[in-house]
C-alpha positions in Angstrom: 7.5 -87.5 14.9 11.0 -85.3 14.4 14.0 -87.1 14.5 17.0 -85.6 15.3 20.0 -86.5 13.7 23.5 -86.4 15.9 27.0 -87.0 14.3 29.8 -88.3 16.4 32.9 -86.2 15.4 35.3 -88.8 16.4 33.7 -91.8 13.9 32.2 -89.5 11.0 34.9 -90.3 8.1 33.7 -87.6 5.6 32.4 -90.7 3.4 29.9 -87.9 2.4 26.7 -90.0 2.1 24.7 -88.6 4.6 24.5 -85.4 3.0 23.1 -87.4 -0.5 20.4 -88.6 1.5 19.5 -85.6 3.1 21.5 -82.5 2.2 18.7 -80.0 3.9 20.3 -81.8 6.9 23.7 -82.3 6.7 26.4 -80.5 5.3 30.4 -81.8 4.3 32.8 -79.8 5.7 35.8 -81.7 8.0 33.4 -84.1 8.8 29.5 -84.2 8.5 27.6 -81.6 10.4 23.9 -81.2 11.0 23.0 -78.1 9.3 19.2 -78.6 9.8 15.9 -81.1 9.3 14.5 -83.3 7.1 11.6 -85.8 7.0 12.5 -88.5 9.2 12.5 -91.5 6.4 15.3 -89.5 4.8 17.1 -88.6 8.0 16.9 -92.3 9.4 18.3 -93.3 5.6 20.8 -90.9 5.8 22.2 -92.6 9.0 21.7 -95.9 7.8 24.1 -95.1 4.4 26.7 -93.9 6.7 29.7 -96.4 6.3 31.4 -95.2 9.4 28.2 -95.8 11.8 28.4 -91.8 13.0 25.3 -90.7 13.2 22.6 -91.6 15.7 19.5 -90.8 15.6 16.9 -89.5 18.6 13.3 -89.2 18.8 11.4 -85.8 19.8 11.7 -87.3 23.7 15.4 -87.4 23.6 15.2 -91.6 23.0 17.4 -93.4 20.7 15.2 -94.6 17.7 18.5 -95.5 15.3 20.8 -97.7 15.8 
């Protein structure tokens, strides 16, 4: 399965853990931005480290899988 990671621009608080999780899938800039994929344990850990709560996380049907 491919998860695909989203970050919601408006909650993401640059806290910057996301990208220590996964950093072939997120980069710091502003905010966090998803800059491409990872295995799907990492990306689902990168989403649950995130203290804001800003990234959700969708299965390969377009269905949430996280949170």
């Amino acid at each position: 399965m491919t998860l695909l990671p989203v970050v919601d621009e408006f909650s993401c608080s640059a806290h910057g853990d996301c990208v220590h999780e996964a950093p072939e899938a997120f980069l710091l800039e502003d905010i966090a931005v998803v800059i491409g994929t990872a295995p799907d344990d990492r990306i689902l850990a990168a989403a649950r480290a995130c203290p804001a709560g800003a990234i959700t996380v969708f299965d390969g049907d377009g269905r949430q899988a996280y949170p």
